[in-house]
N, C-alpha and C positions, 0 to 999 in steps of 0.2 A: 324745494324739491327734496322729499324726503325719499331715503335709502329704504328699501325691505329688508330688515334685521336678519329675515331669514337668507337671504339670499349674502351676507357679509360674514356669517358664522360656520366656522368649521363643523365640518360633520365627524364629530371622536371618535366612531365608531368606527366608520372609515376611514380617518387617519390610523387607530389604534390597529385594525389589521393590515393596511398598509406598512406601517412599523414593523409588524411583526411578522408579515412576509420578507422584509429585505434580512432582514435581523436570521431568519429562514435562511435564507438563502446565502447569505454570509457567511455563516457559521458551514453551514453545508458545504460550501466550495473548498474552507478554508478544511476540514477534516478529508476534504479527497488532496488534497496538495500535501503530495509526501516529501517534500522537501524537507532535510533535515531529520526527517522522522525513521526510526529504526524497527524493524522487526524482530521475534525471538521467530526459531526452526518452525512452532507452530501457527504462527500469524504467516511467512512463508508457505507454507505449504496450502494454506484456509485459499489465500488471495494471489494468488500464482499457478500451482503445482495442481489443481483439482485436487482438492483432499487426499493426494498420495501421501504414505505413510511417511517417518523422518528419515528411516533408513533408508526408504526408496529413493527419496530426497538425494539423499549425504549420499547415496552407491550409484544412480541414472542421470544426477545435473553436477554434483559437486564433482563427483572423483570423476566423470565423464569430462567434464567443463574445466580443468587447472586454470583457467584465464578468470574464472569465478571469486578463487581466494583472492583475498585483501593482497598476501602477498605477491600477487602478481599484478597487481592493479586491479580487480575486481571486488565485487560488493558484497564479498563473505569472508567476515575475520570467525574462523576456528571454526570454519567448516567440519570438521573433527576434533574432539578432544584430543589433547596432547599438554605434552608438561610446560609448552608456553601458553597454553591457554585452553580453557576448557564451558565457556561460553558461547557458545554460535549465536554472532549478532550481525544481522542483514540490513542494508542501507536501503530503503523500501525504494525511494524513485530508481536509483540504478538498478536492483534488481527488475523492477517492474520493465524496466527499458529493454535490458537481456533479455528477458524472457518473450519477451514481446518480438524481440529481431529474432531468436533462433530457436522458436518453438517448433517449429519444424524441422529442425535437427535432433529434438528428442526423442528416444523412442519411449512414449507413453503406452505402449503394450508390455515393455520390461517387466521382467518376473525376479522378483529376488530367490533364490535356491537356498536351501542350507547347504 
């Protein structure tokens, strides 16, 4: 009894985009998992804040939100410049999380004034 050669032989073409869809899809998932991963004010603002400006940022969620800064347990160290620090760097999953539970306590109509 002989086998049909074709019928025992991978199809590479088909394995080769199967590959390359998990390989897709891998890499994909693992760039939306903010674990560990940090933002600067304007990555914040891009994927959170709807492209509000950095001051609106730092004047309607920071100085509005004190439970925000790092020092009080939230995911914004130097939410303003000062002489301990002058880097605003945002914890992206907690952030993401915040914003998520109390978007509806912001008022995204807020107008910054001179």
């Amino acid at each position: 009894m002989q086998e049909d050669m074709s019928d025992t032989l991978i199809n590479l073409p088909s394995l080769t985009n199967l590959i390359k869809s998990i390989v897709k899809e891998s890499v994909s998932a693992d760039k939306q998992d903010l674990t560990d991963k940090t933002w600067n004010i304007d990555e914040f603002r891009k994927y959170c804040c709807r492209g509000k400006g950095d001051n609106w940022v730092r004047t309607f969620i920071f100085d509005e939100f004190p439970e925000v800064d790092y020092k009080n347990g939230g995911f914004v160290v130097n939410p303003r410049k000062t002489p301990a620090g002058k880097t605003t760097i945002i914890f992206a999953k907690e952030a993401c999380e915040w914003m998520q539970k109390h978007q509806h306590e912001i008022d995204w109509n807020a107008k910054i004034t001179s």
